[in-house]
ROVEX-259931 format. One record per residue (C-alpha): residue number from 1; x, y, z; residue in one letter. Coordinates in pm, 1 decimal. Each point is the difference from the previous one (the first is absolute). Example, Ala and Ser with C-alpha at 12.3 -4.5 7.8 and 13.67 -1.06 7.14 Angstrom:
BEGIN
+-----+----------+----------+----------+--------+
: num :        x :        y :        z : residu :
+-----+----------+----------+----------+--------+
:   1 :   1230.0 :   -450.0 :    780.0 :      A :
:   2 :    137.0 :    344.0 :    -66.0 :      S :
+-----+----------+----------+----------+--------+
//
This chain:
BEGIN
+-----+----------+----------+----------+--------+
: num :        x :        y :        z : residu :
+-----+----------+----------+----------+--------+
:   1 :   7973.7 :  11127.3 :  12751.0 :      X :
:   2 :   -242.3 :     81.2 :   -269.6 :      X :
:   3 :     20.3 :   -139.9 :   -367.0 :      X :
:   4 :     59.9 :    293.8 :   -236.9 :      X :
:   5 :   -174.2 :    -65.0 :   -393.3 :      X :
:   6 :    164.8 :    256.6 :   -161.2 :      X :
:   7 :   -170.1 :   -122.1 :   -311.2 :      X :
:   8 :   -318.1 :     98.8 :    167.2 :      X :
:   9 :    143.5 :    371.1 :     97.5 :      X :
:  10 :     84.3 :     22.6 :   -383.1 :      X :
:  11 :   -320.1 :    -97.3 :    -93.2 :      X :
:  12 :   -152.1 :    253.8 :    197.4 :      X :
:  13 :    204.6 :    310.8 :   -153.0 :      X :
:  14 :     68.3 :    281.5 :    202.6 :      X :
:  15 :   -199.7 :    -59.7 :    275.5 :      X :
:  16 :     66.9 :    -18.1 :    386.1 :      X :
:  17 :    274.7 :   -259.4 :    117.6 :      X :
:  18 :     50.8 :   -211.2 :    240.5 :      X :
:  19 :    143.0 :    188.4 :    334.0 :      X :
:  20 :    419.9 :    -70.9 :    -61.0 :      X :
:  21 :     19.0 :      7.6 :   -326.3 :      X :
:  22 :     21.1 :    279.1 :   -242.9 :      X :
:  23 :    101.0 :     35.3 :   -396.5 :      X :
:  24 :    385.1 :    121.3 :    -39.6 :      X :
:  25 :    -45.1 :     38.7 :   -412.7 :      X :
:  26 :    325.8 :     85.1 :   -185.9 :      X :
:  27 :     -1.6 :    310.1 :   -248.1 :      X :
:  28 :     71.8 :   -209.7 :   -345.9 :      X :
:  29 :    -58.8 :   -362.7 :    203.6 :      X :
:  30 :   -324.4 :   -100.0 :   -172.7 :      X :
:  31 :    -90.7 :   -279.0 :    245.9 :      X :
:  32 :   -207.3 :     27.7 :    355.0 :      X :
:  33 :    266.3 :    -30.4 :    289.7 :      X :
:  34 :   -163.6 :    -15.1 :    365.8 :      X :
:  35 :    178.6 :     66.6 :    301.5 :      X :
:  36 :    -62.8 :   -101.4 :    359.0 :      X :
:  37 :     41.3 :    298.6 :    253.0 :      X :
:  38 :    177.4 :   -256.1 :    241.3 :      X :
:  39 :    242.4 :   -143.6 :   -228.3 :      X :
:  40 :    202.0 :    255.4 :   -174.9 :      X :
:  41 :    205.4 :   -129.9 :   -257.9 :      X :
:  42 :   -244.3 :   -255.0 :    -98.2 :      X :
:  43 :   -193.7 :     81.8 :   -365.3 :      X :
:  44 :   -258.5 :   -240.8 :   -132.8 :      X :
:  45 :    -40.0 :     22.7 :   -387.3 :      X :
:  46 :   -332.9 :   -229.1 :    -66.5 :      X :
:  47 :    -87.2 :   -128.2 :   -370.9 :      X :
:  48 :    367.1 :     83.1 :   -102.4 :      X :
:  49 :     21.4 :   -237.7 :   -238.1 :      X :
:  50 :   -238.8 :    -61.2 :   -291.1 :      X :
:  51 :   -113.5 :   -388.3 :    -71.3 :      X :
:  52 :    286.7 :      0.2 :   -291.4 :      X :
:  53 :    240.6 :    195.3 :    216.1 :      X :
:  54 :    -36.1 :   -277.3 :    219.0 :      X :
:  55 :     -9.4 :   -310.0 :   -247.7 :      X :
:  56 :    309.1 :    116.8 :   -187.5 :      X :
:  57 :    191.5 :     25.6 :    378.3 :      X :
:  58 :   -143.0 :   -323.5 :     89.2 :      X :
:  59 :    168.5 :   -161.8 :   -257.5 :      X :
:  60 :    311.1 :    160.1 :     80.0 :      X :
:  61 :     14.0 :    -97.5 :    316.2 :      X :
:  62 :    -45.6 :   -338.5 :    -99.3 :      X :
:  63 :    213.1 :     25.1 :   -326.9 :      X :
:  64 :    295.7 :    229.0 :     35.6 :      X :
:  65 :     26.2 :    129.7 :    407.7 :      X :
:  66 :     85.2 :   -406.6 :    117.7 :      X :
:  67 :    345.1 :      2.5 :   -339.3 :      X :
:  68 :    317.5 :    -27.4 :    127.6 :      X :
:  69 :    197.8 :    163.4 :    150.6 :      X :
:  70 :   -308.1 :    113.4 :    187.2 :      X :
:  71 :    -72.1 :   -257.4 :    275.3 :      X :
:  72 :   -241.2 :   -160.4 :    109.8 :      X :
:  73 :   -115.4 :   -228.1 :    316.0 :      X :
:  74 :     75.4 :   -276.2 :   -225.1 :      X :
:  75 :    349.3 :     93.7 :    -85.9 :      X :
:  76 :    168.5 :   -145.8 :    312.7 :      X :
:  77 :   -147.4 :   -340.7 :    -91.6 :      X :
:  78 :     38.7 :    -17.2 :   -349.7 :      X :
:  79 :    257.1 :    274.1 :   -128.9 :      X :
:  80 :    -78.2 :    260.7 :   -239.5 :      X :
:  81 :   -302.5 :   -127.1 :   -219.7 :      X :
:  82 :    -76.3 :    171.9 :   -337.0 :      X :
:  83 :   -380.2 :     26.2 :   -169.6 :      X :
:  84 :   -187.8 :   -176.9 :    266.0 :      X :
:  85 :   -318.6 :    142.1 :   -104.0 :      X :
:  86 :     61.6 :   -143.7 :   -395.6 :      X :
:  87 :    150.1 :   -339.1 :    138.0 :      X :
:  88 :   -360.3 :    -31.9 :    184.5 :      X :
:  89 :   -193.8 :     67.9 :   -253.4 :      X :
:  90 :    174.9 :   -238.5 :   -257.8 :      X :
:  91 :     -3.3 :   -331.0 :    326.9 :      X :
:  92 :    365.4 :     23.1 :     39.1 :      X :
:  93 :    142.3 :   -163.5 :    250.0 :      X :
:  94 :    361.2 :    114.5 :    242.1 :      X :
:  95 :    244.5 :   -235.1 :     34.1 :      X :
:  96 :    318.0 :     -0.4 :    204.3 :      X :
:  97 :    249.5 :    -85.9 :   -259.5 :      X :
:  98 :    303.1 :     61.5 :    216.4 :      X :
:  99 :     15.0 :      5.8 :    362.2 :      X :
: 100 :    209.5 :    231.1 :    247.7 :      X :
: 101 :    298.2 :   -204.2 :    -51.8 :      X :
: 102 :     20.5 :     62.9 :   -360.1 :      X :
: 103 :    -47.1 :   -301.6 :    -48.7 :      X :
: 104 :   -276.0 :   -159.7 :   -306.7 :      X :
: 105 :   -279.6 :   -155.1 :    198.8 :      X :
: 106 :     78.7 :   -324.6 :   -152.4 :      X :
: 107 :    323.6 :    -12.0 :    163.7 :      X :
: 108 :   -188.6 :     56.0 :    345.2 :      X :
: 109 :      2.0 :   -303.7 :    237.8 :      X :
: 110 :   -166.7 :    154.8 :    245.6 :      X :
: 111 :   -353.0 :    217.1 :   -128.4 :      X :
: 112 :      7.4 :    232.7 :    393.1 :      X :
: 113 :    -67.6 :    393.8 :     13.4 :      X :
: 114 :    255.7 :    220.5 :    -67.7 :      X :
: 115 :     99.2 :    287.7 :    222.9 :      X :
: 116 :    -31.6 :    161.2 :   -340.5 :      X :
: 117 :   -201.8 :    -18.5 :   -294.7 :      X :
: 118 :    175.6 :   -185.1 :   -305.1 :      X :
: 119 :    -69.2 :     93.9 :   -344.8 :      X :
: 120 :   -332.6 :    -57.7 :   -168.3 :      X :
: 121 :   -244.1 :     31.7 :   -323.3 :      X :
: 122 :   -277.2 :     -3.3 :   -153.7 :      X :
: 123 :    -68.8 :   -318.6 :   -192.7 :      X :
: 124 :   -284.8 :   -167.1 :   -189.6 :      X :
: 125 :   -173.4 :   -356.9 :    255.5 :      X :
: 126 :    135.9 :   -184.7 :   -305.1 :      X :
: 127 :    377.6 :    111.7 :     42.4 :      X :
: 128 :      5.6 :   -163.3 :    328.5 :      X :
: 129 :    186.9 :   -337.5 :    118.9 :      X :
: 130 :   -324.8 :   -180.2 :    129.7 :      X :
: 131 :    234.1 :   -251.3 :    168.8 :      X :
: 132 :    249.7 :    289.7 :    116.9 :      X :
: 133 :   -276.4 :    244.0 :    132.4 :      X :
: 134 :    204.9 :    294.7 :     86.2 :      X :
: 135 :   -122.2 :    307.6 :    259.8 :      X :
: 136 :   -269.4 :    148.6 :   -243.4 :      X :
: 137 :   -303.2 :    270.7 :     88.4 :      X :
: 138 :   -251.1 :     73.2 :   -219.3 :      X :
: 139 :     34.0 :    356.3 :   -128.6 :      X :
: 140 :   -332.5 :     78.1 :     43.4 :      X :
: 141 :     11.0 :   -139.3 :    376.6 :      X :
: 142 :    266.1 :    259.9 :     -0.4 :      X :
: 143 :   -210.9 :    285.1 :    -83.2 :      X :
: 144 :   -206.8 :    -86.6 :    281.0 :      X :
: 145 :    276.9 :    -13.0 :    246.0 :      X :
: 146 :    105.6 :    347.3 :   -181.3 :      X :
: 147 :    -23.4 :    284.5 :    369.9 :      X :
: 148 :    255.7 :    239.8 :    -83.9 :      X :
: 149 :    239.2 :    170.0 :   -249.5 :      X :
: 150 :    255.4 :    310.8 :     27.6 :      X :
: 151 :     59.6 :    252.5 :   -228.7 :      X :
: 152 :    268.1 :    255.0 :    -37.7 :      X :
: 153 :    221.3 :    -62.5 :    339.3 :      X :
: 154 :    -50.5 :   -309.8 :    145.1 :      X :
: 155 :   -132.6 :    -52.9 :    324.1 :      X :
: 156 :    178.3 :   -298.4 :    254.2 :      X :
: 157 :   -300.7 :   -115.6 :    186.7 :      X :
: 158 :    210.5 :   -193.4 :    227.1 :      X :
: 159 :    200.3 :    370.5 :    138.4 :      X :
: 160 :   -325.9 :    173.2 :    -96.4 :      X :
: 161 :    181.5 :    264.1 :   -165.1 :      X :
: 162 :    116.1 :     85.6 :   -422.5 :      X :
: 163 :    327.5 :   -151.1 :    -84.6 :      X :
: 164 :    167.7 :    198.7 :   -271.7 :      X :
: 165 :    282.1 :   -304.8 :    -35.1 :      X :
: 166 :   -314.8 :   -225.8 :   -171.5 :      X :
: 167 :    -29.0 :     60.5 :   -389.7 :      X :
: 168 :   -308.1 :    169.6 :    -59.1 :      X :
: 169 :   -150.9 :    224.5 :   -376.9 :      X :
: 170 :   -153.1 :    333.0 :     64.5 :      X :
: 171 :   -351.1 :     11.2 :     60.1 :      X :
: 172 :   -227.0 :     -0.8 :   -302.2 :      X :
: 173 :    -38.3 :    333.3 :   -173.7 :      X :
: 174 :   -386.3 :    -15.2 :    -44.9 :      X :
: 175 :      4.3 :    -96.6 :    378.6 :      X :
: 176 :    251.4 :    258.5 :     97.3 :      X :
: 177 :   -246.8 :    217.8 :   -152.2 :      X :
: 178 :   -330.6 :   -118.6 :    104.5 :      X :
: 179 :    170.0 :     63.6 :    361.1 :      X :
: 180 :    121.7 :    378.6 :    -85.0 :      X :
: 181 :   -371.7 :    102.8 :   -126.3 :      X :
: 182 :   -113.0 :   -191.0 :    340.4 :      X :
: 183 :    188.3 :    142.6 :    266.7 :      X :
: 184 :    -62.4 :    400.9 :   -116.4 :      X :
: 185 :   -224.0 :     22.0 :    297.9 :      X :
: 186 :    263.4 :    -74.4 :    243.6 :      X :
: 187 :    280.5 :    216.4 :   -190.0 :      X :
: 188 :    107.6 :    339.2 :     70.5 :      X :
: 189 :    -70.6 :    245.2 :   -238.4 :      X :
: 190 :    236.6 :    -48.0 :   -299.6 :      X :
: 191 :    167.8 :   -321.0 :    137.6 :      X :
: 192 :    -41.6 :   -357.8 :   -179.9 :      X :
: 193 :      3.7 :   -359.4 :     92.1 :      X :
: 194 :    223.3 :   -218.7 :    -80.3 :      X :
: 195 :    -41.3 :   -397.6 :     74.4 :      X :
: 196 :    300.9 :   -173.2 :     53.9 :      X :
: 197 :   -131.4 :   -319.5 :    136.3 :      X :
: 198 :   -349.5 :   -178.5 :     23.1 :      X :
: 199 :   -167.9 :   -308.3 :    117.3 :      X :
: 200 :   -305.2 :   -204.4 :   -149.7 :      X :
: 201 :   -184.0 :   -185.2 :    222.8 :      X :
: 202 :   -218.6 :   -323.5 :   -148.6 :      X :
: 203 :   -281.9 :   -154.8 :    194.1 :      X :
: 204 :   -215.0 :   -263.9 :    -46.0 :      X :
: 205 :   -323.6 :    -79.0 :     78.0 :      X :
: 206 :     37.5 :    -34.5 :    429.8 :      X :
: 207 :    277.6 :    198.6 :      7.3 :      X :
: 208 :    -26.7 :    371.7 :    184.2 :      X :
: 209 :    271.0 :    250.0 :     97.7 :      X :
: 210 :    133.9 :      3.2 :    306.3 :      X :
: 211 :     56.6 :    296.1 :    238.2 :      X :
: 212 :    337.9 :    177.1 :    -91.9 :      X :
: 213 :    223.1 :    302.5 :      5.9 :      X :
: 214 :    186.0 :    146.4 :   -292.2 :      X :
: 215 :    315.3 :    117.5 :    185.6 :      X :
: 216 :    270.8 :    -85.7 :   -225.3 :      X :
: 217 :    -12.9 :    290.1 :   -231.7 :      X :
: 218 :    333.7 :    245.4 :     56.9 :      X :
: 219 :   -167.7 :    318.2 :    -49.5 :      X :
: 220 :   -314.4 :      4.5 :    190.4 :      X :
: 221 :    -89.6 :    337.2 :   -157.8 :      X :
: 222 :    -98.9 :   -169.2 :   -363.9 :      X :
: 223 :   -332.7 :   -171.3 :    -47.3 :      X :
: 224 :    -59.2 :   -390.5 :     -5.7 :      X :
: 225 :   -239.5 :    -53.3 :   -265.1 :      X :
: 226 :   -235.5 :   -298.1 :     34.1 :      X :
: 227 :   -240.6 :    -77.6 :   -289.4 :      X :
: 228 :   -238.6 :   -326.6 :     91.5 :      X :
: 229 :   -227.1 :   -188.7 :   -184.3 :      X :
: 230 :   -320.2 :   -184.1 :    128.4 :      X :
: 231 :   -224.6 :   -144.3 :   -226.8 :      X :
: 232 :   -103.4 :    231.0 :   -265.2 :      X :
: 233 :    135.2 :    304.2 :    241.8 :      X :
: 234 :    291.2 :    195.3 :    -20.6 :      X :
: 235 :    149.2 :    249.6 :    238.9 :      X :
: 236 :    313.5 :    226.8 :    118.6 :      X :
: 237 :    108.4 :     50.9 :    313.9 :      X :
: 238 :    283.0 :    160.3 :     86.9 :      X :
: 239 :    226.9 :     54.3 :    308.5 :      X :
: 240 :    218.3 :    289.2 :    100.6 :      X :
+-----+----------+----------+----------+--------+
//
């Protein structure tokens, strides 16, 4: 199928679109939403975001979204891991200080994975044993190897489905709200949105999304609200 540049169709005002698609504006929802005639349930919100809308969430994905308890694809290797993004920037460096035993890694005889992940932190290159050279990662390798994070309930990738049972911190107010204002196209009259649970996805520079389906929501009647960022772009899209 066709390529759709909705950046173009804003660019060219009011004019004629593209056979499929058509504008489905919100009385008091300021933004452009677009439709497609053979998808309903499916808005697209294009240039949602300005370029410090989009900085400042950056950063928080990077900064806040991957704290504990949240967790992240790192978590089952590591454990819970706190400022990441600040242990990067200053050349930290995790080390396993206690394995899955509970025992100190200098009481270790034997150096093998663990089913689970033992205790670590963030030290300086200098605090390390050079002759004891314990299971370290630089945190900034970490960032790299950063995919994933949950917010609000916590999604078990393994049973594909939220487990309430995991500890988990509501989801970010200014988030919370940023998806309310969002998802007004998709809401009845009078109704609001309320996020209870989200998921950031981080890719690098070869990495691309795969083909998926969002089925583990349990009221298929609210929207899925999916803001993406590509480059200097922003957009909404949203599922209902």
């Amino acid at each position: 199928s066709a390529v759709v540049d909705f950046h173009a169709l804003l660019a060219a005002g009011k004019g004629e679109l593209p056979a499929g698609i058509r504008r489905c504006d919100r009385a008091g929802f300021h933004l452009p939403v677009f439709c497609f005639l053979d998808r309903p349930g499916f808005y697209f919100i294009p240039g949602a975001l300005s370029t410090e809308e989009q900085c400042y969430w950056i950063r928080e994905s990077l900064k806040t979204f991957p704290q504990p308890p949240n967790r992240t694809n790192l978590t089952a290797t590591y454990g819970p891991i706190s400022d990441l993004l600040i242990a990067a920037k200053n050349q930290k460096i995790l080390v396993e200080v206690e394995s899955s035993s509970g025992k100190p890694r200098d009481e270790q005889n034997n150096v093998g994975e663990n089913a689970h992940p033992g205790k670590f932190k963030f030290v300086d290159d200098s605090e390390i044993q050079k002759e004891e050279r314990p299971k370290s990662t630089m945190a900034a390798a970490l960032v790299r190897k950063l995919r994933w994070s949950t917010l609000g309930l916590q999604f078990d990738w393994s049973k594909r489905n939220y487990d309430v049972s995991l500890p988990h911190s509501k989801i970010p107010d200014d988030l919370a709200t940023l998806a309310k204002k969002m998802a007004v196209p998709a809401m009845p009259s009078g109704e609001e949105f309320t996020a209870e649970a989200a998921i950031v996805n981080y890719y690098g520079p070869s990495d691309m999304l795969g083909g998926h389906v969002d089925d583990m929501e349990a009221d298929w009647t609210k929207p899925i609200v999916s803001i993406r960022y590509y480059g200097s772009v922003a957009y909404i899209m949203i599922f209902v």
